[in-house]
N, C-alpha and C positions, 0 to 999 in steps of 0.2 A: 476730391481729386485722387491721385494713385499714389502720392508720396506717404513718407510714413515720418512723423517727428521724433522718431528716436528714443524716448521715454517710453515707448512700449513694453509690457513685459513681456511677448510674443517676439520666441526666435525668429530665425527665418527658414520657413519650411518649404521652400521651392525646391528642386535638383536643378543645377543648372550644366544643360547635357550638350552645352557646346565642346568643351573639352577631348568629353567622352567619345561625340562626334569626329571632331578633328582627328585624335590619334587611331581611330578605328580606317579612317579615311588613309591616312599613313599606311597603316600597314599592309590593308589593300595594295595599294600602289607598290607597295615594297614586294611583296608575294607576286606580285604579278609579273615585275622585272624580275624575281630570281627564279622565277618557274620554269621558264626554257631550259637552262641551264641545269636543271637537278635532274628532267628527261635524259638530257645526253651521255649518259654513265658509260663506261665499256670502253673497248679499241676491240676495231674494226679489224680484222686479219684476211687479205687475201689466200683463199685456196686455190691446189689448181686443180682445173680436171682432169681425170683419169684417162678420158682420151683422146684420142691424138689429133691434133689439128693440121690443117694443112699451110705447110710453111711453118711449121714448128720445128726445132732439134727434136731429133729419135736419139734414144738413149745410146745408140750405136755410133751418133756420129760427136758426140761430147766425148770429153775427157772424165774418165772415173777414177777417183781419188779415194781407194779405200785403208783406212786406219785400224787395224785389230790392238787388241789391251795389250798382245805382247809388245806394241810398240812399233810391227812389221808395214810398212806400207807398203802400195802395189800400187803401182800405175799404169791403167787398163790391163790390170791382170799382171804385170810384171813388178817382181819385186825390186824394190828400190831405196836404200840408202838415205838416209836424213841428209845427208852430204851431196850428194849427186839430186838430192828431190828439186831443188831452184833451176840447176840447169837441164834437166830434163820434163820440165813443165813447162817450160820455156820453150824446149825443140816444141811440144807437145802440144802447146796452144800456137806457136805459127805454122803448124801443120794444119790448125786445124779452121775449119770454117766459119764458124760462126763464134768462136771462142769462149765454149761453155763448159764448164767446170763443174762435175759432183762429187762431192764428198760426202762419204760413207763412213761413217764411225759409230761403236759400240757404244752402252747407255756407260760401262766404266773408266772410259777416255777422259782425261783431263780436258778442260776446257783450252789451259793453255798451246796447248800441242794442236789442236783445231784449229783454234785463230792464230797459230804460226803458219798453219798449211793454206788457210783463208788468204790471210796478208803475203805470204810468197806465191800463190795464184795470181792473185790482183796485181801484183807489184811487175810479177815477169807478162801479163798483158791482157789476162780474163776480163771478159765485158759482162759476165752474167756468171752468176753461182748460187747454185742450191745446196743444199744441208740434207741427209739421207740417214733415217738409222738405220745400223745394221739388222 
């Protein structure tokens, strides 16, 4: 028969490759579920194109909002006060059509002073706003 009585001096020399099996089968399966996932690396950045579509704001008909290092701002070319910048953005953007906003600042600008000019855009009525370096 195939049993063995046990007083044998003979170890037992089989390998038994179920195990081996098994966790090999695991990890398969584990590899397979986490593979999509290690493809999708990165963020994705909308550009836009260079030129000009129709039914799109022309740089002539937005509002431009430029920021120099000494601090100076100009809107649409006129200079203007940190004080008077809320209410004359405000005339600025319900004059204007489509309520689009760019802001132009130098690589030395503080960030804070940006996202002041950002958030008083937004706040007095802009729908749309771009970021422009100088």
């Amino acid at each position: 028969m195939g049993f063995s009585t046990g007083n044998s001096d003979e170890g037992i020399t089989d390998i038994n490759v179920t195990p081996l099996v098994d966790v090999s089968l695991v990890l398969v399966i584990i590899f397979m579920a986490v593979a999509p996932f290690a493809v999708q690396s990165g963020i994705k950045v909308l550009q836009s194109k260079s030129s000009a579509q129709v039914g799109k704001v022309s740089a002539s008909e937005s509002i431009q909002v430029k920021l120099t290092l000494d601090g100076v701002i100009k809107l649409n070319g006129i200079e203007v006060s940190m004080l008077d910048f809320p209410a004359r953005i405000a005339q600025a953007i319900l004059a204007s059509k489509d309520k689009f906003v760019i802001i132009k600042a130098d690589d030395g600008n503080k960030v804070g002073e940006v996202v002041t000019m950002m958030d008083t855009a937004k706040q007095s009525g802009a729908l749309k706003m771009a970021l422009m370096k100088n």
